[in-house]
N, C-alpha and C positions, 0 to 999 in steps of 0.2 A: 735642349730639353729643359721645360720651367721647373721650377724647385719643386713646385704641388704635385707635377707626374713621381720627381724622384722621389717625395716623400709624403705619398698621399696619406699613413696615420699621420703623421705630424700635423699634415693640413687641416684633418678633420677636425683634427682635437682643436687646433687654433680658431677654425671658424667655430664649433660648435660651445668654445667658450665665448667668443664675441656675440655672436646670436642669443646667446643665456644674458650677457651684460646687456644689449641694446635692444632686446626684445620688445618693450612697449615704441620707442622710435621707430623700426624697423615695420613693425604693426601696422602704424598710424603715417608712414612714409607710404605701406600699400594702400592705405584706404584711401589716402588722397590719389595717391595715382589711379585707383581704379574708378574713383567718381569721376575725374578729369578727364579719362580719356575710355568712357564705356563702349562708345563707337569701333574705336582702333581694336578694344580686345575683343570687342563680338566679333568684328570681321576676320580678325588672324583667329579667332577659333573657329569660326564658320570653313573657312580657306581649311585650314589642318583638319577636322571633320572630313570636309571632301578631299582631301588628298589621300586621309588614311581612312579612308572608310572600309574598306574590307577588313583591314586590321581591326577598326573600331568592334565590327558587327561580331567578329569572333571571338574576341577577347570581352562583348559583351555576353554572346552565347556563354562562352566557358564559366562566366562568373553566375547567369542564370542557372548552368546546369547545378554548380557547385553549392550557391545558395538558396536551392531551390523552395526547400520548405519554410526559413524567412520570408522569400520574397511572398510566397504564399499567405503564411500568419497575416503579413503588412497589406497584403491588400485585401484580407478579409476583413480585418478589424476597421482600414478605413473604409469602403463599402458598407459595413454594420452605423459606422458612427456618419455617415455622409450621403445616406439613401436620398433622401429630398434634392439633395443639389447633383446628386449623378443620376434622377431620375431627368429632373429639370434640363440638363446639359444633353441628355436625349431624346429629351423631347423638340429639342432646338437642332439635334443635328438631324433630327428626321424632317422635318422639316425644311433645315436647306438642304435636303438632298434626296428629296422622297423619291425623285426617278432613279439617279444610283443606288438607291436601297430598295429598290423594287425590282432592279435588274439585275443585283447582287442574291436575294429572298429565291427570284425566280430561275438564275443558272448558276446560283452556287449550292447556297443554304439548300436550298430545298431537294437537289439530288443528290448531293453529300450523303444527306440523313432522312431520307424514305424512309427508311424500314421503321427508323425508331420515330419516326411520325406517326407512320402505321400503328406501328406496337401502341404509344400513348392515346392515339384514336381508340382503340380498342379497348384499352385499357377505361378509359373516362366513357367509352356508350353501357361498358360491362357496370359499372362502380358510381355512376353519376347522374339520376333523373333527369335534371335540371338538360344537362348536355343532349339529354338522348332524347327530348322534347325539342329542342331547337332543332338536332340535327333532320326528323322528323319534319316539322315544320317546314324548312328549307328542302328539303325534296317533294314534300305534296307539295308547294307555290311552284319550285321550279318545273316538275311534271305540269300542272295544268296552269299556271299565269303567266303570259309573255312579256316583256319590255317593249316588245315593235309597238315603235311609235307612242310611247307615253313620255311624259315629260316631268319633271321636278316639282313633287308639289309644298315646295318650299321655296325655292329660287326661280324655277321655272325653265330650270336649264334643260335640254333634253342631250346632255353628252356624261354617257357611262351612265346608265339607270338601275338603279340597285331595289329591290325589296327588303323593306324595312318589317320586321313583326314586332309590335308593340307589345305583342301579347302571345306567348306559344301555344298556349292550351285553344287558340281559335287559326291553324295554318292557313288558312286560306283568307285571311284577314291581313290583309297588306298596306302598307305604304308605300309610294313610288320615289324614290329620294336620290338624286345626284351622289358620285364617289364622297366628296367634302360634305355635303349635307349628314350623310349615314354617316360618317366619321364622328363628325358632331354631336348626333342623335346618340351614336351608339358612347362618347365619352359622357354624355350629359348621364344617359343611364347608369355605368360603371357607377357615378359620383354619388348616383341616388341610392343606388346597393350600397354604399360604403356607410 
């Protein structure tokens, strides 16, 4: 048996005054080893991640359950102060990933939370002109104007034909516009409200 098992206070005290003596050495001994060899530690942490990853993911729950209203505070306040670059960052992962995010909208999101879909529909035709004119519009085009056989009058694509209303107060007054073309149309809009 080493001497540190038989007299682990002694030891501490001993290292924990040499650590106080050689603190800045000690310091500046890890920053060079950790510039020198950043490779070596990502991978032995990467490896220990995967080894202990159930231990990880619990002992991360536990610490979220525990500080939950911090962790809460902190990413509200960054959210408030960082709106433009976590809009921007989603706007880029929609983008590479429109089909997983439409497949995700269409068998997750969306039957999760029906009801309270429903509810806020209802809620915005009761309380919102503006909505209850478009939603209006969008059913008298769908009832009497077809897509069969029209084509993009922008690109000239004719795959996914969407009606475009420039204007709701005239529904039957349409434009024929591809998925990406109406996307465009309807951000160009958003921008001009703004």
């Amino acid at each position: 048996m080493e001497w540190k098992e038989k007299y682990p206070k002694k030891y501490k005290e001993m290292y924990t005054k040499y650590y106080r003596e050689h603190k800045d050495e000690i310091s500046r001994k890890g920053k060079e080893y950790r510039a020198k060899n950043k490779d070596k530690i990502r991978e032995r942490d990467r490896k220990y991640r995967e080894k202990h990853r159930d231990k990880l993911i619990i002992k991360k729950r536990i610490y979220n359950k525990e500080h939950k209203d911090e962790i809460n505070k902190k990413n509200r306040e960054y959210r408030l102060t960082h709106k433009e670059e976590i809009k921007k960052l989603q706007q880029q992962y929609n983008q590479k990933n429109k089909e997983k995010h439409r497949i995700y909208l269409r068998e997750v999101y969306y039957p999760k939370h029906k009801e309270q879909i429903k509810i806020r529909r209802r809620e915005l035709l009761r309380t919102n002109a503006e909505y209850k004119k478009k939603i209006y519009a969008r059913t008298k085009a769908n009832k009497t104007i077809s897509t069969d056989g029209k084509c993009c009058e922008r690109c000239g694509s004719s795959d996914r034909i969407e009606k475009h209303h420039p204007n709701y107060d005239a529904p039957l007054d349409v434009e024929f516009l591809c998925f990406s073309c109406h996307r465009e149309q309807d951000q160009t809009d958003r921008m001009a409200r703004l």
